[in-house]
N, C-alpha and C positions, 0 to 999 in steps of 0.2 A: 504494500500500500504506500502511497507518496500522498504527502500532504505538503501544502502550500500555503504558507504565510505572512502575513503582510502587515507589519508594524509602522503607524503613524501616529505623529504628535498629534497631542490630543488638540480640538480645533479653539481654545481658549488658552494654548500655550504660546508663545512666542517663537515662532520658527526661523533663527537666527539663520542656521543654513540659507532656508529657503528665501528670506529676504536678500542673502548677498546673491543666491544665483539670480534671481529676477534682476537685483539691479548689474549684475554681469550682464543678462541678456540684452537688456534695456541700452549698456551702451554698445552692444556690438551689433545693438540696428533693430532689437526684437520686438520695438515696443508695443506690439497688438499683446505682449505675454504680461496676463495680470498675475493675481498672487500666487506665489509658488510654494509649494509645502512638500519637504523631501522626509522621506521614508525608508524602508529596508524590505527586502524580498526575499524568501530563504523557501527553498528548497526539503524536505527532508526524506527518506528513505526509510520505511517502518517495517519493513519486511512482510513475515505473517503475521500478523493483528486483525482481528475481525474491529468492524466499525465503530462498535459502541470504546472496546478497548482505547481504537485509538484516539478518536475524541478525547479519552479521561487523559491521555499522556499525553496531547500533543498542548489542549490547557494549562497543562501541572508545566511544559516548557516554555509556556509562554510565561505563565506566573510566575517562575522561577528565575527565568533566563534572556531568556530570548523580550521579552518587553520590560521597559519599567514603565509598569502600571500607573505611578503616580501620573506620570506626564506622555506616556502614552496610551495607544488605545490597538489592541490586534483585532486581526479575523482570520482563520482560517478553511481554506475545503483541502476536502479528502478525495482524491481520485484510487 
């Protein structure tokens, strides 16, 4: 089973990244690109797990590891 996860600041945090790329973009011509909010993508590989299993573990690495909860926010699916 491969799950796919997707980590973003939460949308009442201040997204320092994401304000310098905009204004990067902004001067190298981009300016139709309004606000930008960067994030993280991860991959993972769960081998045999049936469904329900991997749901509980792939939570338990978000809550653990892979996000901080405080100031971010995850989602992930299960293919």
């Amino acid at each position: 089973m491969k799950a796919t996860v997707y980590v973003t600041i939460k949308q009442n945090v201040l997204d320092v990244q994401g304000t310098a790329v905009q204004g990067a973009l902004h001067s190298m011509g981009f300016e139709e690109v309004g606000k930008v909010r960067i994030g993280k993508y991860l991959e993972l590989e769960l081998g045999n797990v049936d469904k329900a299993e991997a749901e509980t573990r792939v939570k338990a690495m978000c809550e653990k590891l892979l996000a901080n909860t405080v100031i971010e926010d995850y989602r992930y699916e299960l293919a």
